[in-house]
C-alpha positions as CSV (number, residue, x, y, z in Angstrom):
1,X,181.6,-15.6,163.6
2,X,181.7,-12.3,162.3
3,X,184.8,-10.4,161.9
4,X,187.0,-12.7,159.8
5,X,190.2,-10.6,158.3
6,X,191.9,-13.7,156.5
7,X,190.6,-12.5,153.1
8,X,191.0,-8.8,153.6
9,X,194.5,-6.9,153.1
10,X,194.1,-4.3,155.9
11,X,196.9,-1.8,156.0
12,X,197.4,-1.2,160.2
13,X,196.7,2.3,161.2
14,X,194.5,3.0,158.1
15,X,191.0,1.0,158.5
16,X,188.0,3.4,160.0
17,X,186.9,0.9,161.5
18,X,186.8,-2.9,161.7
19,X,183.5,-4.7,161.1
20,X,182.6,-6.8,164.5
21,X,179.3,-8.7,165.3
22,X,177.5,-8.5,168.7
23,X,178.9,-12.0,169.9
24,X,182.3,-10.7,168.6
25,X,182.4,-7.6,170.4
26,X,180.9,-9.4,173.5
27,X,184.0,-11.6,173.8
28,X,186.2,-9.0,173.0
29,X,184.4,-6.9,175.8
30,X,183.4,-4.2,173.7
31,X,180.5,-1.5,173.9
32,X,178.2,-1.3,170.9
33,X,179.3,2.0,169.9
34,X,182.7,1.2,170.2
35,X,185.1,1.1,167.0
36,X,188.2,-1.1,166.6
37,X,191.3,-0.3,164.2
38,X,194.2,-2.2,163.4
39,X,197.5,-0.5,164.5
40,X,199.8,-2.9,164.3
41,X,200.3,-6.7,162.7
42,X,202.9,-8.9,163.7
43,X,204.1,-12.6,162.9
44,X,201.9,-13.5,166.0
45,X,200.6,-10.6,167.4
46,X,198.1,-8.1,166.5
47,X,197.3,-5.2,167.9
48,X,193.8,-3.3,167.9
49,X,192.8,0.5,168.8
50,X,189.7,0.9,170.9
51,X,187.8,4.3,170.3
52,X,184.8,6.0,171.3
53,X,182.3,8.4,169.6
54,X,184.9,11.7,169.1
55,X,187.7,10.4,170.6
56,X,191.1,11.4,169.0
57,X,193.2,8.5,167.2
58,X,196.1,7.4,168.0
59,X,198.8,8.3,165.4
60,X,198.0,6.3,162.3
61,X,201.5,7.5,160.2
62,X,204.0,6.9,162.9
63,X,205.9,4.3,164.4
64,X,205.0,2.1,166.9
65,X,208.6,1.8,168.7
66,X,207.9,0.5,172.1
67,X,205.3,-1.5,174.0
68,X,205.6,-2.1,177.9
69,X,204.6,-3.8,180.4
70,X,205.1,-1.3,183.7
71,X,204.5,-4.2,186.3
72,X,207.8,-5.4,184.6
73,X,209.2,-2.0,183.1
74,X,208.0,1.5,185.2
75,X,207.1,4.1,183.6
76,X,210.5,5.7,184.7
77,X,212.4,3.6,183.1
78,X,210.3,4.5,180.3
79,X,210.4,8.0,180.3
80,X,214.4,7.5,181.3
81,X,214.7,5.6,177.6
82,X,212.7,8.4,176.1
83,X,214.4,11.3,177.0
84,X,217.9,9.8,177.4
85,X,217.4,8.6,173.4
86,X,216.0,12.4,172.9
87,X,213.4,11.2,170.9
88,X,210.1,13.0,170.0
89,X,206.5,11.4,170.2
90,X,203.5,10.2,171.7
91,X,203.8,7.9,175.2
92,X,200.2,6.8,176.0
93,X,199.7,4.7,179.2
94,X,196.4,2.7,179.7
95,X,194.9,1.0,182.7
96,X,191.1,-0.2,182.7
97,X,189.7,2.0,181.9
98,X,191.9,4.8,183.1
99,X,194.2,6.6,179.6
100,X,196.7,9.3,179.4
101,X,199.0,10.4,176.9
102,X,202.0,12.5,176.8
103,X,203.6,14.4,173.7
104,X,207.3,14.6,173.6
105,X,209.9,16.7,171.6
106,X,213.2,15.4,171.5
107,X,213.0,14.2,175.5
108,X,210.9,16.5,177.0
109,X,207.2,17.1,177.6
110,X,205.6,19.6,175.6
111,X,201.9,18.6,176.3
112,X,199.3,15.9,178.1
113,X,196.3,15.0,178.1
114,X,194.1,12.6,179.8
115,X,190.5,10.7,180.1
116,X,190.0,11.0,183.5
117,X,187.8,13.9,185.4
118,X,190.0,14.4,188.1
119,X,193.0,15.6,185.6
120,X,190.5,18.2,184.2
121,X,191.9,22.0,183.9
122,X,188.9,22.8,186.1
123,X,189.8,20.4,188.1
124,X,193.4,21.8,188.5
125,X,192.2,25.5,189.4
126,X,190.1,24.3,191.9
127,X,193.1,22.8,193.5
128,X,195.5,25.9,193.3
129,X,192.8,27.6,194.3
130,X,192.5,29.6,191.3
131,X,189.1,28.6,191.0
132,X,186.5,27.5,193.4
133,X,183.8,24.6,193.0
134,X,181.0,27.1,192.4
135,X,182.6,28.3,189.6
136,X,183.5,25.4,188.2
137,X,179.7,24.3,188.6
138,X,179.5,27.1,186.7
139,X,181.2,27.0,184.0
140,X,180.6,23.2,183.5
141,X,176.7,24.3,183.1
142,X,177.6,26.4,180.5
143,X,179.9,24.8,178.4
144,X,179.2,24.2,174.9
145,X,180.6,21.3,173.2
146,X,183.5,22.0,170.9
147,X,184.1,24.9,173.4
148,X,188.1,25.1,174.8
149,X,186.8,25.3,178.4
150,X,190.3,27.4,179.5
151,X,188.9,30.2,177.0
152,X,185.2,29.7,178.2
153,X,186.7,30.2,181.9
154,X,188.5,33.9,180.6
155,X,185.7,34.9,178.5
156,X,183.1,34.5,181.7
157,X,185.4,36.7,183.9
158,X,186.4,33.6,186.3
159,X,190.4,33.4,185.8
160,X,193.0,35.8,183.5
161,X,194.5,34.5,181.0
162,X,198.0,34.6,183.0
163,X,196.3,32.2,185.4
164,X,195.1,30.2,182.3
165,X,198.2,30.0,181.4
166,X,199.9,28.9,184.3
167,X,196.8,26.5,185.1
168,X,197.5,24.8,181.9
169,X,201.2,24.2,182.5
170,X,199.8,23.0,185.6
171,X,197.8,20.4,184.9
172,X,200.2,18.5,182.4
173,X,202.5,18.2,185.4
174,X,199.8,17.3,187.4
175,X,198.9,14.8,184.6
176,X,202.7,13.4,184.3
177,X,203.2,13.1,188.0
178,X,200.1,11.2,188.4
179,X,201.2,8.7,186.0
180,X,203.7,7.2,189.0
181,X,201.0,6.2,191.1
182,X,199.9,3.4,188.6
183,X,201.6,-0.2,189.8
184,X,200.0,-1.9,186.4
185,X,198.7,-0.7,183.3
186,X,200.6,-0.9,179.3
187,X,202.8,2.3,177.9
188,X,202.9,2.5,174.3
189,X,205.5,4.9,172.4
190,X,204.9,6.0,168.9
191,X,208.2,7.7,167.3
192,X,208.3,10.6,165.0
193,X,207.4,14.7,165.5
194,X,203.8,14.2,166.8
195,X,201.8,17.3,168.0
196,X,198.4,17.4,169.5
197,X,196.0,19.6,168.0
198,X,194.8,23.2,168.9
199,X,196.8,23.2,172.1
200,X,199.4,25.4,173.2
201,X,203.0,23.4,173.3
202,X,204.9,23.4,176.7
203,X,208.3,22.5,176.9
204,X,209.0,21.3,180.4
205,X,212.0,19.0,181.6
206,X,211.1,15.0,182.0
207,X,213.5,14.4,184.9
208,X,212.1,17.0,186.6
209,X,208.7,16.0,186.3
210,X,210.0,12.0,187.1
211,X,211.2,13.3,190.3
212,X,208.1,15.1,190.9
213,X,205.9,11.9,190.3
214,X,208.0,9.5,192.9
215,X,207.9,12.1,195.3
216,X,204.1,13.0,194.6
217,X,203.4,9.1,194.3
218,X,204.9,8.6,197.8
219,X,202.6,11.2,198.8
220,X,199.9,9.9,197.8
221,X,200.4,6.5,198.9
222,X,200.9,7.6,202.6
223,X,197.5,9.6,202.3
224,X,195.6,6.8,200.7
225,X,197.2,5.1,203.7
226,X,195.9,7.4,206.5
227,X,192.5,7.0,204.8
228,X,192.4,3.3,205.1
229,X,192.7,3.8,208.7
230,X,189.3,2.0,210.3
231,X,189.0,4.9,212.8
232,X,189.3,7.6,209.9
233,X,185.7,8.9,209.0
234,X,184.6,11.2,206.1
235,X,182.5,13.7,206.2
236,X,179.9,16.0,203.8
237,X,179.8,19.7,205.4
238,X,176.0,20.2,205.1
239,X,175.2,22.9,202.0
240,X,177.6,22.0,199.8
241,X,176.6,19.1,197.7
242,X,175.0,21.9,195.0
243,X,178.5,22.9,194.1
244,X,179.5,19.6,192.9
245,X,178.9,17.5,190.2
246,X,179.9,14.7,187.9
247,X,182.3,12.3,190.4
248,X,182.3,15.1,193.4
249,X,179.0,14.9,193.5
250,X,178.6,10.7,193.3
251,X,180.9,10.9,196.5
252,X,179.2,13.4,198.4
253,X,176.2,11.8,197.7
254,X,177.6,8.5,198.8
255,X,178.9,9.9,202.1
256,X,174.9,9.9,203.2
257,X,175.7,6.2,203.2
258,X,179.1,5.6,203.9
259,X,182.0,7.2,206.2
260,X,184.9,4.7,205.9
261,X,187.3,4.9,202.8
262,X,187.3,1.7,201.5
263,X,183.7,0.9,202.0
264,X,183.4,4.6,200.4
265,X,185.6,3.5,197.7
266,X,183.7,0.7,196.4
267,X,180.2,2.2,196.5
268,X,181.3,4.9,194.0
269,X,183.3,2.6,192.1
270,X,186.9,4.5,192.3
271,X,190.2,3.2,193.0
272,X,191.7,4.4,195.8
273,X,193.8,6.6,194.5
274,X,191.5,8.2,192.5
275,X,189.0,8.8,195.0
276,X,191.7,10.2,197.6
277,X,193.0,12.6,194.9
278,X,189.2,13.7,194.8
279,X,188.9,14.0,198.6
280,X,191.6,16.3,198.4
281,X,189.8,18.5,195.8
282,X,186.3,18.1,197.7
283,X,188.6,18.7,201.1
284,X,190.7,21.9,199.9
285,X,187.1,23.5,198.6
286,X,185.2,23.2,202.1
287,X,183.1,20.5,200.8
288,X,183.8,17.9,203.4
289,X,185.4,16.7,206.6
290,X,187.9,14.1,207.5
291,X,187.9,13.0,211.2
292,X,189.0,9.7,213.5
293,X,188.3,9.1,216.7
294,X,188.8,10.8,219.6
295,X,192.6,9.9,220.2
296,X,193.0,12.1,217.3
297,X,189.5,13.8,216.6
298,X,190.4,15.5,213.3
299,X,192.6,14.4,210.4
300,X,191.6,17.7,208.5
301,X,195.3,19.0,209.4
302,X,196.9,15.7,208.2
303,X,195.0,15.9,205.0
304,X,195.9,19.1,204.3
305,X,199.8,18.3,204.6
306,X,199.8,15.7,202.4
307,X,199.3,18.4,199.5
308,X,201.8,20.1,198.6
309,X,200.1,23.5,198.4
310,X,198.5,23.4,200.7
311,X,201.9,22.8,203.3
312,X,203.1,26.0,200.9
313,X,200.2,28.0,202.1
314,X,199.9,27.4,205.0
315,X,204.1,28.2,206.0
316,X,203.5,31.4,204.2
317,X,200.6,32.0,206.3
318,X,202.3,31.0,209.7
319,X,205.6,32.7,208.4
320,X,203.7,36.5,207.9
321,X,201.8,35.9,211.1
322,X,205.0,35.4,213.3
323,X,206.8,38.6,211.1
324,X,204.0,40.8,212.8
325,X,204.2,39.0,216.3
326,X,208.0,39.9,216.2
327,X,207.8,43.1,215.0
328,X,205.0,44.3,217.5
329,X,207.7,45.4,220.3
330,X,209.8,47.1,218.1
331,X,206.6,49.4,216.0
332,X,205.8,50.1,219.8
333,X,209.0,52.0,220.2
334,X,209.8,53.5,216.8
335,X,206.3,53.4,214.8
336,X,206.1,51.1,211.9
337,X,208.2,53.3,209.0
338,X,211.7,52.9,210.5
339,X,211.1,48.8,210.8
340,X,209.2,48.7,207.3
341,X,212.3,50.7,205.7
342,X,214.9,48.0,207.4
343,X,212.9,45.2,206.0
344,X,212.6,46.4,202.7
345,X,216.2,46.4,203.0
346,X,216.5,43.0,203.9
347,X,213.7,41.7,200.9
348,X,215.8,43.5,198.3
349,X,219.2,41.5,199.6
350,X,217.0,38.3,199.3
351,X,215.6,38.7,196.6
352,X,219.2,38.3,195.0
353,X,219.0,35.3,195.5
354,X,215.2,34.0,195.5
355,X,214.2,36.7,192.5
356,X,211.1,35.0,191.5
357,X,209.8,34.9,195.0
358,X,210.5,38.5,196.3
359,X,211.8,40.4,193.5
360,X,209.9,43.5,193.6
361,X,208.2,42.7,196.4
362,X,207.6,45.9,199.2
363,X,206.8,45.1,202.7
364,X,204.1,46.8,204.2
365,X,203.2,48.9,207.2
366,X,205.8,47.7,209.9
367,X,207.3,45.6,207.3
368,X,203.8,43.1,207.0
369,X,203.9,40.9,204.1
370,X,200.9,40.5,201.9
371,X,200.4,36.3,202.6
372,X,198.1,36.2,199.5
373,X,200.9,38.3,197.1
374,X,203.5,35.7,198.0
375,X,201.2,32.4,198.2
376,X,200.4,33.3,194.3
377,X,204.4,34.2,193.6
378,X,205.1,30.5,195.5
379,X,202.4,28.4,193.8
380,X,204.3,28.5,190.2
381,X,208.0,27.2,191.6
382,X,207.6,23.4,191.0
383,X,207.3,21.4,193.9
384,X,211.3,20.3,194.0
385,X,212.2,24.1,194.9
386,X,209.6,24.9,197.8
387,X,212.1,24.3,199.9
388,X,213.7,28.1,198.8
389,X,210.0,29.4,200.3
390,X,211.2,27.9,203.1
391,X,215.0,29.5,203.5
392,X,213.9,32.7,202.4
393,X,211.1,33.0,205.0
394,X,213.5,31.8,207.7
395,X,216.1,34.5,206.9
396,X,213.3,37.0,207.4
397,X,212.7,35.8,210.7
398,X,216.3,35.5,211.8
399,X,217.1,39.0,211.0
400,X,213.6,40.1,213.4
401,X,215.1,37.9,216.0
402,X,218.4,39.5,216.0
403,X,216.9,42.7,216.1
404,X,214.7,42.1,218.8
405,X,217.6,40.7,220.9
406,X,219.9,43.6,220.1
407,X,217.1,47.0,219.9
408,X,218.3,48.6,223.2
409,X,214.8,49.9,224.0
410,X,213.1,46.0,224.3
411,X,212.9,44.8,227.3
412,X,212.1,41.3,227.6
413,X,213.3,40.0,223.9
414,X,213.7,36.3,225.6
415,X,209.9,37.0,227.0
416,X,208.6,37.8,223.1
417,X,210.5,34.9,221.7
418,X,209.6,32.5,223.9
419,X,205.5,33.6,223.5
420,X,206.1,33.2,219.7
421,X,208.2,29.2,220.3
422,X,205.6,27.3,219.6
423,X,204.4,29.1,216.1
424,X,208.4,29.4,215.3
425,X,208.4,25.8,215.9
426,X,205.9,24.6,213.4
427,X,207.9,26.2,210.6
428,X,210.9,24.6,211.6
429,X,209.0,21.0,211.1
């Protein structure tokens, strides 16, 4: 059988490319165009790189410290070891087919990368809602290969750079966070001062982003979970499917067939958490519908809760429209300057403590706040400090309560408040 090494000396992380017949490569399970290299040779144990066409190499000059199991050791214990040891290099974590590498310098993340679609930058501004599937339809038609697609996306007008920027700090959390959701899979760690190439370099704290990940994993677990529901049924909203393509497009296409997650699932051949994560991009662009029976006739609420920015969204939205419900009576009486200039007041005192949020920040006419202005200043706190959105909306509205109660020229104040109950309930949740 082809492939015999016992009379070659091959020095690991240095051969092109090991010479494999067909019947080889079939029981190995490998494609035709498929290369192998040696990366590592033990008493007993060798160990082989798979590569395709262009794909980048894994590091050939450094060395090969750690090799894991996650069933038995999770990838937070591995990231734990990493960053408690302060060392710099490359973890790479591979499931089926599924791989994902993340550059470290002395404990902390300063880039990822990944093979799957869903962890795309395009992906990622569709999501924040930086960009829109149309765009990204777009763009993808027009990319050229060799191209850096976040430069493509500037260049054609579709994003600024500062959202580039941000988008691409963005999707390497998004890439580290989704490593938690894997139960199974191998974690390799190669030590020494490895960079990736022609990318920007991040520097963003690992037990942040581990804490991110459970609680993101969790996340996505329970909405995987209200998927699998049998009365739970998916949807295409008619006129979309042109904006899609690639996987989006494979499961719109399959929803002319099937409703049901699982069943939708395995027609498309995704895992499920993979294919939820894309229900949620498909979902946050307008591109489909997810409903259950009548006891509960639309999930769409449900889904939307699950993501995390799209719960930030919406509170800000809810939060600015009960400011203007509250401060109705009181423009009534004085006009809306007096109000706006007490408000200001109050944003400036915040914003001592919540800078990045409202720093700068002017209310306007009757002390309205500009939703969009403050959704954008939210989106880039990480996840773990949302809660801050929350506190600082909720002083607002305590202060318009108090002044509703105590303005000598309202009338009913326990009347306006208890119109306004159920909205000032939802942000209370």
């Amino acid at each position: 059988m082809g492939g015999d090494m016992s009379d070659r000396d091959v020095a690991p992380g240095h051969e092109p490319g090991l010479p494999l017949d067909a019947e080889l490569r079939v029981a190995l399970g490998l494609d035709l165009d498929e290369r192998v290299t040696l990366r590592d040779r033990g008493a007993r144990t060798l160990l082989f790189e798979r590569h395709r066409g262009d794909d980048a190499l894994l590091p050939a000059h450094a060395d090969l410290a750690l090799c894991v199991d996650v069933r038995v050791f999770g990838l937070i214990d591995v990231f734990g070891w990493v960053h408690d040891a302060g060392k710099s290099g490359l973890l790479h974590f591979s499931h089926g087919e599924h791989a994902k590498s993340v550059w470290l310098h002395r404990g902390d993340v300063v880039f990822a990368a990944s093979n799957q679609r869903i962890d795309r930058l395009g992906h990622s501004l569709v999501r924040s809602g930086d960009l829109s599937l149309e765009q990204l339809r777009e763009a993808e038609r027009g990319y050229r290969r060799g191209e850096r697609f976040g430069k493509a996306l500037v260049e054609r007008g579709l994003i600024t750079p500062r959202a580039l920027w941000a988008g691409l700090q963005r999707q390497v959390e998004e890439i580290v966070r989704s490593l938690f959701s894997y139960g199974a899979g191998t974690a390799y760690f190669w030590d020494g001062e490895l960079q990736p190439d022609n990318v920007v370099r991040l520097e963003l704290a690992t037990r942040r982003l581990v804490q991110e990940g459970v609680v993101w994993r969790d996340e996505l677990r329970r909405f995987v979970g209200a998927l699998c529901d049998p009365r739970v049924r998916i949807e295409a909203v008619p006129g979309r499917r042109d904006c899609t393509s690639g996987t989006e497009r494979l499961v719109v296409d399959a929803l002319d067939h099937e409703s049901a997650f699982p069943s939708l699932c395995r027609r498309v051949g995704l895992d499920e958490p993979t294919a939820a994560r894309t229900l949620q991009l498909l979902h946050r662009a307008g591109a489909l519908r997810i409903r259950r029976t009548p006891e509960d006739p639309d999930l769409t609420q449900r889904v939307r809760r699950s993501d995390p920015a799209e719960r930030l969204r919406s509170q800000i939205e809810q939060a600015a429209k009960l400011i203007a419900e509250l401060s109705h009576p009181i423009i009534d009486i004085e006009g809306p300057e007096p109000l706006r200039e007490r408000l200001a007041a109050v944003l400036q005192g915040l914003a001592a403590r919540h800078r990045e949020l409202l720093g700068g920040l002017e209310p306007g006419p009757g002390g309205a706040l500009d939703p969009v202005a403050l959704v954008e200043r939210a989106s880039s706190l990480p996840v773990e400090r949302h809660g801050e959105v929350h506190d600082a909306l909720d002083a607002m509205l305590d202060y318009l309560e108090f002044e509703l109660k105590n303005h000598p020229d309202v009338d009913d104040a326990d009347g306006v408040l208890r119109a306004v109950a159920p909205l000032r309930a939802t942000l209370r949740d």
